[in-house]
C-alpha positions as CSV (number, residue, x, y, z in Angstrom):
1,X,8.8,-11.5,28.8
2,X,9.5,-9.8,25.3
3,X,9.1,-6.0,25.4
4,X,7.2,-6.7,22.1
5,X,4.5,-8.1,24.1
6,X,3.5,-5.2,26.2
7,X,1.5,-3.1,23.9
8,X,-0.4,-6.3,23.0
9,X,-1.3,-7.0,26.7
10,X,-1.4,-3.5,27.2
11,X,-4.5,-3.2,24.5
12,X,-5.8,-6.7,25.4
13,X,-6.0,-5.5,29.5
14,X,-7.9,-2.7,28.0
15,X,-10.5,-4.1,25.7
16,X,-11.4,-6.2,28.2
17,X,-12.2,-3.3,30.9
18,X,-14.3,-1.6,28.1
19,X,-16.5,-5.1,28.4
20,X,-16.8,-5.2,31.7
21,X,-17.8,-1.7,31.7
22,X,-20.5,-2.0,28.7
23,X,-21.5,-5.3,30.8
24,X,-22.2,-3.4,34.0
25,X,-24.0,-0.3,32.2
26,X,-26.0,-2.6,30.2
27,X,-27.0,-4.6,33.3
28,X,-28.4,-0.9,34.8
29,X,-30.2,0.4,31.7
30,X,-34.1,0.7,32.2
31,X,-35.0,-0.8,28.6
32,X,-34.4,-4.6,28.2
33,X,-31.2,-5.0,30.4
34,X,-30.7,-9.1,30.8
35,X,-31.4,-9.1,26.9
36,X,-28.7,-6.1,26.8
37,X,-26.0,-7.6,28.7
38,X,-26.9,-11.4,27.8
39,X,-26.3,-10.2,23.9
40,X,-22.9,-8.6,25.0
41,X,-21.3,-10.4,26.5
42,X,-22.5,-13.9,24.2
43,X,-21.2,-11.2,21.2
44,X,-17.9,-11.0,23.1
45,X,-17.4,-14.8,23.8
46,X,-18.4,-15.5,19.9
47,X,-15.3,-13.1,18.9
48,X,-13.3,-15.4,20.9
49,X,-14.6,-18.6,20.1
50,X,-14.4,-17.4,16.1
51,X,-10.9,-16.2,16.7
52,X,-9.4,-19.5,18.4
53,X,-11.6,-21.8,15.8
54,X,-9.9,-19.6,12.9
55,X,-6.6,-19.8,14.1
56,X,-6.4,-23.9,14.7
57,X,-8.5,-24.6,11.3
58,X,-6.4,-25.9,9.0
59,X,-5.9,-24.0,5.8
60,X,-5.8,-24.4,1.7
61,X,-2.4,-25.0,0.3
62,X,-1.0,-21.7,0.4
63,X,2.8,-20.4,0.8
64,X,1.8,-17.6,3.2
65,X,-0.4,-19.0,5.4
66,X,0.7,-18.1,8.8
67,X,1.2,-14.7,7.5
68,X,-2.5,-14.1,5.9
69,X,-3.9,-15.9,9.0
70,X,-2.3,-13.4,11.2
71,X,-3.3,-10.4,9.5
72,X,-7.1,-11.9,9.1
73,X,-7.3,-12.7,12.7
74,X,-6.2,-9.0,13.8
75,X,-8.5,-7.5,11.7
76,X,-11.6,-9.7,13.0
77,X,-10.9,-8.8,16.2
78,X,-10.5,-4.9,16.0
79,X,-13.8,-5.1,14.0
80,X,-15.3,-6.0,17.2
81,X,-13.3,-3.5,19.4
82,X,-12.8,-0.6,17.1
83,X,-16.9,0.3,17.0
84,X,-17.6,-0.4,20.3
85,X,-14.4,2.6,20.9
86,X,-16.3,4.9,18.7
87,X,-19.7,4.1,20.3
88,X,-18.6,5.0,24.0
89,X,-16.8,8.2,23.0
90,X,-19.9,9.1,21.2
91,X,-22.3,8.3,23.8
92,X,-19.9,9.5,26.7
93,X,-20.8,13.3,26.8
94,X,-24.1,12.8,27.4
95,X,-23.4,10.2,30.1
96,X,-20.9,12.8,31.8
97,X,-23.5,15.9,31.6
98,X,-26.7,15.8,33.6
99,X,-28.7,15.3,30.7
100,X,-32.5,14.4,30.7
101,X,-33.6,10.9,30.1
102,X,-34.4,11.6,26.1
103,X,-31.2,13.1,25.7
104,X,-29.7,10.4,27.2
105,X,-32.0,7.8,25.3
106,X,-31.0,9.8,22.3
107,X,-26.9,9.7,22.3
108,X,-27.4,5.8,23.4
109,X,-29.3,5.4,19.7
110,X,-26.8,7.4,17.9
111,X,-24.1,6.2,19.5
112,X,-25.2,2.8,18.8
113,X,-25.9,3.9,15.1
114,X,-22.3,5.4,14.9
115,X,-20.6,2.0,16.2
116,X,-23.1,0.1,13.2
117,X,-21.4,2.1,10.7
118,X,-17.9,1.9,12.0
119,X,-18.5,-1.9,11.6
120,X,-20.4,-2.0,8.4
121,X,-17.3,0.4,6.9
122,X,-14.9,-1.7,7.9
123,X,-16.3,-4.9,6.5
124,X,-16.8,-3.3,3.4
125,X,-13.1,-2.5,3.1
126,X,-12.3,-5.7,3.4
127,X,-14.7,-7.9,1.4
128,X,-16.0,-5.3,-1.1
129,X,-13.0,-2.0,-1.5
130,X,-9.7,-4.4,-2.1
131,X,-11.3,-5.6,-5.6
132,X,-13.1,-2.0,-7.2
133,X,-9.9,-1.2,-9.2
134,X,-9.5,2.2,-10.2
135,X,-7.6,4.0,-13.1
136,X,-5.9,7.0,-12.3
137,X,-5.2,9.6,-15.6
138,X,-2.3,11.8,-14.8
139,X,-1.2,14.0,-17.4
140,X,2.3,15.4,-17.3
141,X,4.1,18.6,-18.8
142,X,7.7,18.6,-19.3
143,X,10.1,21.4,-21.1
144,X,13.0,19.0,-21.5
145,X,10.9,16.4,-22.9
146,X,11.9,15.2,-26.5
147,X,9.1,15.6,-28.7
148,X,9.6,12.4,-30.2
149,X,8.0,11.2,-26.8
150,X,5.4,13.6,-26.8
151,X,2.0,11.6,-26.1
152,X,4.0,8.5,-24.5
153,X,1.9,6.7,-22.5
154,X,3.1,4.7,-19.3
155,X,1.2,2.2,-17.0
156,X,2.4,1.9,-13.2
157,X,1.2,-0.3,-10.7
158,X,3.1,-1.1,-7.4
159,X,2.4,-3.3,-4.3
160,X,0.4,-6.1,-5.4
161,X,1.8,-8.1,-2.2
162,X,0.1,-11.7,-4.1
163,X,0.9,-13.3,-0.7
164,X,-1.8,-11.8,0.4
165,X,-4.4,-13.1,-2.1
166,X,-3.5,-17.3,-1.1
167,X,-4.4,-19.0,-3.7
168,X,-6.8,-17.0,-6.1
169,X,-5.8,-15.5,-9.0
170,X,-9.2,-14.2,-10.5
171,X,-8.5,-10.6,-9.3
172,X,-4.6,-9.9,-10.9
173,X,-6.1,-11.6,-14.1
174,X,-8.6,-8.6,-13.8
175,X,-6.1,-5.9,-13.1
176,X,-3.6,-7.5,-16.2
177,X,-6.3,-7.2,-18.4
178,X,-7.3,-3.7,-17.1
179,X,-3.6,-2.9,-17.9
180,X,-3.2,-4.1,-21.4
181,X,-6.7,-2.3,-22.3
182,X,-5.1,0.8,-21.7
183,X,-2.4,0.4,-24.5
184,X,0.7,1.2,-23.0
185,X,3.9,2.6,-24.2
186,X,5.7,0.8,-21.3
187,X,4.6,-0.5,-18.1
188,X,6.2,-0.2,-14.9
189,X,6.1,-2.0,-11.5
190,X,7.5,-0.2,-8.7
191,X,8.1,-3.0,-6.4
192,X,6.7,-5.2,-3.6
193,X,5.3,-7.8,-5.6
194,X,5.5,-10.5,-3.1
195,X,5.1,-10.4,1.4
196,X,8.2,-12.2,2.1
197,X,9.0,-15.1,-0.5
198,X,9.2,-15.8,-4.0
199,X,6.8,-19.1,-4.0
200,X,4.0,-16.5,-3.3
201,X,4.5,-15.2,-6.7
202,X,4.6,-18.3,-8.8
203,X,0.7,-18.9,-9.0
204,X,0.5,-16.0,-10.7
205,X,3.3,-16.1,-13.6
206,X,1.0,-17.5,-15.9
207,X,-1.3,-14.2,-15.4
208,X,1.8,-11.2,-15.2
209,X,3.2,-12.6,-18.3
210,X,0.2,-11.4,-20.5
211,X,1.1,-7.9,-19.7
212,X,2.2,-6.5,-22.7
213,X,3.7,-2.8,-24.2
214,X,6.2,-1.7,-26.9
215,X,8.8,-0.9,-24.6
216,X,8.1,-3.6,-22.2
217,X,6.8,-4.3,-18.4
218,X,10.1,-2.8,-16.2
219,X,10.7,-3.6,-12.4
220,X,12.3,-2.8,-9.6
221,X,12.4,-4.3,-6.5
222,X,10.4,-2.9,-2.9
223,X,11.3,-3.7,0.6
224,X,9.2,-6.9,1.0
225,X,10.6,-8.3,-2.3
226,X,13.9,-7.9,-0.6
227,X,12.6,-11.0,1.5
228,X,13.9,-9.7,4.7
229,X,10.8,-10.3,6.3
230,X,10.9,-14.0,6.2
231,X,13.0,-15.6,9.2
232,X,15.6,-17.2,6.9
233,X,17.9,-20.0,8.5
234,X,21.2,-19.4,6.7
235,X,22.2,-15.8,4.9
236,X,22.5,-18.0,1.7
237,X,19.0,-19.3,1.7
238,X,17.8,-15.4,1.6
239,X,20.3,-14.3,-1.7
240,X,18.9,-17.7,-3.0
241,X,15.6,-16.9,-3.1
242,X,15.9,-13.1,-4.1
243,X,18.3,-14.7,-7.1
244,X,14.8,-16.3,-7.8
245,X,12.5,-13.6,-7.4
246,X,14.6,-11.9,-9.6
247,X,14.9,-14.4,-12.7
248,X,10.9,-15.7,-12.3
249,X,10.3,-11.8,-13.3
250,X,12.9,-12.2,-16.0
251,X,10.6,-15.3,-17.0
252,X,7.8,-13.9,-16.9
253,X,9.7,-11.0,-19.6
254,X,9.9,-8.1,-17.4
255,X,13.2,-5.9,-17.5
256,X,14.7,-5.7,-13.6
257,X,16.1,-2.5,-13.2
258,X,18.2,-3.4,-9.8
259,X,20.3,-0.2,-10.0
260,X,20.4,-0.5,-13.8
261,X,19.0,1.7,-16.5
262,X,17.6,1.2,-19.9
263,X,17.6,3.7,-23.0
264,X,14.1,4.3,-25.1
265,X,15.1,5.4,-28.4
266,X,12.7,7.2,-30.9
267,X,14.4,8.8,-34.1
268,X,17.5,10.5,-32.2
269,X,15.5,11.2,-29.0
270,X,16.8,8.9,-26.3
271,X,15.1,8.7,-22.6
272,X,16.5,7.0,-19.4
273,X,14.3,5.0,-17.4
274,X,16.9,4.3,-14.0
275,X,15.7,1.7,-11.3
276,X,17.8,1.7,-7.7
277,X,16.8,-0.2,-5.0
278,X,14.5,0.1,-2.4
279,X,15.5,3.0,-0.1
280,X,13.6,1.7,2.3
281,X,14.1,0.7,6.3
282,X,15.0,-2.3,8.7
283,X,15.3,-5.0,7.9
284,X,15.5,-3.8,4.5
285,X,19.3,-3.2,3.1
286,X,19.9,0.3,1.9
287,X,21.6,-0.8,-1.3
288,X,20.1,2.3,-3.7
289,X,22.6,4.0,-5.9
290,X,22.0,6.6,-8.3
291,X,25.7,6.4,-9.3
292,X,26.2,3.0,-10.1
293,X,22.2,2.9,-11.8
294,X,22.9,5.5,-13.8
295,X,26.6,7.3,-14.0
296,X,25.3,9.9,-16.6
297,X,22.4,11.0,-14.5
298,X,24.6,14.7,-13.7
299,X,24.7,15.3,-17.5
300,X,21.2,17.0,-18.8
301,X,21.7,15.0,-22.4
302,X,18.7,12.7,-21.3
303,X,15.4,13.2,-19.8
304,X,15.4,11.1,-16.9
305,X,12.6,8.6,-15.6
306,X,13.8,7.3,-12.2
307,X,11.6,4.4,-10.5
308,X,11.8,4.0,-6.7
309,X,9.8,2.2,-4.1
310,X,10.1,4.5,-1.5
311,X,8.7,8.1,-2.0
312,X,10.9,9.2,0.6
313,X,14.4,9.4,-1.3
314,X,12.7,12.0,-3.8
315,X,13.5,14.8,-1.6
316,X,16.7,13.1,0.4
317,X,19.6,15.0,1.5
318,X,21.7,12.2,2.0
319,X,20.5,9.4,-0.7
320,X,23.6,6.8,0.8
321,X,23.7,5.3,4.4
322,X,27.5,5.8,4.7
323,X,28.2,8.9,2.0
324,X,26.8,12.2,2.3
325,X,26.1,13.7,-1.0
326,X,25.1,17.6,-2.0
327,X,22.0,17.1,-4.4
328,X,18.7,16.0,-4.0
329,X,17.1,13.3,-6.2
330,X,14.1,15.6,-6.9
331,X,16.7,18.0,-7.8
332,X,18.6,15.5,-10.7
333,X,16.0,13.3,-12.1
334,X,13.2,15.3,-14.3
335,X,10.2,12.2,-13.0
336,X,10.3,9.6,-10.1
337,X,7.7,7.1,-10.1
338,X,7.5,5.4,-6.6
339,X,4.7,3.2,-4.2
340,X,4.8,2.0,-0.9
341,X,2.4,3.9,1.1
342,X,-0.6,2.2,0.1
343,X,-1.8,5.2,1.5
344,X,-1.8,3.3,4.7
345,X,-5.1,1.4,3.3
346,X,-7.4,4.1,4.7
347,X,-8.4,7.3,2.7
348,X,-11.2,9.7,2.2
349,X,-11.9,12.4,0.2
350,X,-13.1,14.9,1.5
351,X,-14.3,18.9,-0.8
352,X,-11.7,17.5,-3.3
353,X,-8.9,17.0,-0.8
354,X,-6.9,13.5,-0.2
355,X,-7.1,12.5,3.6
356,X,-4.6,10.0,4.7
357,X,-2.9,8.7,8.0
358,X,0.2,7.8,6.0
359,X,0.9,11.2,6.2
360,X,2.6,11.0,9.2
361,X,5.0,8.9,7.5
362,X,5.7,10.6,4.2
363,X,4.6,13.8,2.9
364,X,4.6,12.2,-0.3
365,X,2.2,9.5,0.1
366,X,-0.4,9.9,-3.0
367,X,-0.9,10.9,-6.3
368,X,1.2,13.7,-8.1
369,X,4.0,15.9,-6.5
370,X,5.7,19.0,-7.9
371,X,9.1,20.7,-7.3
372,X,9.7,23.4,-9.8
373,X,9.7,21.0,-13.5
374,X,10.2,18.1,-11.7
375,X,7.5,15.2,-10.7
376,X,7.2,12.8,-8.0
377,X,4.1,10.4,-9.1
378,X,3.2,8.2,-6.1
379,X,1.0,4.6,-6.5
380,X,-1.2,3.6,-3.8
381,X,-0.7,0.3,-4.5
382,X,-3.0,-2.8,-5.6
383,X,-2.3,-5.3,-3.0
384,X,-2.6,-5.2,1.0
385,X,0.0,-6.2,3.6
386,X,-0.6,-5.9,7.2
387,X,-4.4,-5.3,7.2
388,X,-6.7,-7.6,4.8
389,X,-8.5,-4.2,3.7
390,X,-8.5,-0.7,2.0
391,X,-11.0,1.8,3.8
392,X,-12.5,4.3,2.2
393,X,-11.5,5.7,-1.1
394,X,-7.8,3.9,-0.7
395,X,-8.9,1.2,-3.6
396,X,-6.7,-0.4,-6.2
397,X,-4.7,1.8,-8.2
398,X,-3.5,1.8,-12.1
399,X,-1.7,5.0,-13.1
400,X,-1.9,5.9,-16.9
401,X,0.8,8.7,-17.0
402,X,0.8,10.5,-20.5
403,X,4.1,12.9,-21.0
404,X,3.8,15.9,-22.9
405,X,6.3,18.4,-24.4
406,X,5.5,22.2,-22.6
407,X,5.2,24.2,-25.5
408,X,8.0,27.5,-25.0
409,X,6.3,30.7,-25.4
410,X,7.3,32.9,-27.8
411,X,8.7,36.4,-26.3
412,X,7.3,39.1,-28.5
């Protein structure tokens, strides 16, 4: 048996002692207790019944089918199990005390309530949250900005994960158009466009290629687009297909900055927008270099725009797997524009502050980061990958970042 397995059997063995434990409560309570249990357990053997019907239904042609049937099927069934979790640790403490019979009656209504929600939320995430796009507008101070480039307006968007999406393309028509409304100097895509292949991406060339600014639509590529996550044959067959990824975005008239660089001129102010590789971890290759994407980046003649997946190398010690360096990347390059997180999918706000889970993966997981005059602005993505959902206030992002020159004060 594969180790893998355990923690699935582990959590299936459990689930199904919390239903034999609802069962048998249900069966004692006072108030309607065959109409109690019957409704449990026929709730419990419809997840079943909807999961194994879902999973041996054939689907519409799509290139990611196995993969978006998985993460559906997941998700259904912690929507069942997730609520009834929160509804027994809710109505446990007045199980455990020797409470009176309204205080019990009462915890048993909120409790129920509670696990209501839970599943109301959730289902809202998924069929109603993943399409509310929202525009984030992040204004930026810089003292070693030109101020030729004073006022230059960029769009970022990151993680769109189209594998996800099947065969629709009504919603990345939207966010295109949302894009090009904001009138761009330059858009930028900081990476994971596709799951694992480059077919999932090829419905939706027609759509990308409307995006449209002066300076052009640059990307680099993330972890996924790396198609290490697809169980290739032959080692060819992978650099095949990430040859393709790579020139249906060149179609499509996007710049790929795949440790490259580009200059943006205005009058005799010149600005470097660098793009490395994904950072990233297994089974993604670390193949980011700052030297070879940009050799001048040690200089100070040019103020520096570097785009990175992963927010993690912004404050890396050692930004090569098999060469230590002395800087930091926060330390060299004036902003970094990276996604990602997708802020795990789940966020709230709560008095004004950002409440995430992907904090315990990155400290920079959201929105704008400072270290001394230089920025770290991290995307929370478009797409989803994993779950089929974004909870809470973790909707759609589009980043309009305007750069401004910091005025110098004048000493008296």
């Amino acid at each position: 048996m594969s180790l893998k397995l355990l923690p699935l059997i582990a959590l299936v063995i459990v689930n199904l002692l919390l239903d034999q434990w609802l069962y048998r409560y249900l069966r004692r309570s006072k108030h309607l207790p065959r109409l109690k249990s019957v409704a449990h357990g026929v709730l419990s053997v419809l997840l079943m019944v909807v999961i194994l019907v879902a999973a041996a239904i054939p689907y519409r042609d799509c290139p990611n089918v196995e993969f978006r049937r998985a993460m559906w099927l997941l998700y259904i069934y912690y929507t069942f199990y997730v609520p009834r979790y929160v509804a027994a640790l809710a109505w446990l403490p007045t199980h455990l005390k020797r409470s009176g019979k309204r205080t019990r009656h009462a915890g048993q209504v909120v409790a129920t309530l509670l696990g209501i929600a839970v599943f109301a939320f959730m289902w809202w995430g998924a069929l109603v949250s993943p399409y509310q796009v929202k525009v984030e507008r992040v204004n930026m101070e810089f003292e070693n900005l030109p101020p030729e480039f004073d006022g230059y307006r960029i769009v970022q968007f990151s993680d769109t994960h189209l594998g996800s999406y099947c065969d629709t393309t009504r919603f990345i028509s939207t966010c295109v158009d949302t894009i090009n409304s904001l009138k761009p100097d330059m858009i930028c895509f900081t990476g994971d466009l596709v799951n694992r292949r480059t077919v999932e991406a090829k419905l939706y060339k027609k759509d990308l290629s409307r995006l449209h600014a002066p300076d052009g639509v640059i990307s680099i590529l993330g972890n996924h687009d790396e198609t290490s996550y697809f169980n290739w044959s032959f080692v060819y067959q992978r650099q095949r297909d990430l040859n393709q990824f790579i020139d249906l975005q060149r179609k499509m008239g996007w710049t790929v900055l795949n440790n490259d660089h580009i200059i943006l001129r205005r009058d005799s102010s010149e600005v470097a927008v660098v793009g490395t590789r994904c950072y990233g971890e297994w089974p993604s290759p670390r193949k980011h270099n700052l030297d070879v994407a940009y050799p001048d980046y040690d200089s100070g003649k040019r103020f520096i725009i570097l785009l990175q997946h992963d927010p993690r190398q912004w404050k890396l010690d050692k930004a090569y797997k098999d060469k230590e360096i002395d800087f930091r990347v926060c330390d060299k390059v004036d902003l970094m524009l990276a996604g990602h997180t997708h802020a795990m999918q789940c966020m709230f706000n709560v008095f004004g502050y950002k409440i995430s889970p992907a904090v315990f993966q990155t400290k920079e997981w959201g929105g704008l980061y400072s270290e001394g005059d230089h920025k770290l602005y991290v995307n929370i993505g478009i797409g989803m990958v994993g779950m089929p959902a974004r909870l809470g206030s973790a909707t759609p992002e589009i980043t309009l970042i305007t750069l401004h020159t910091k005025k110098k004060k004048n000493n008296p």
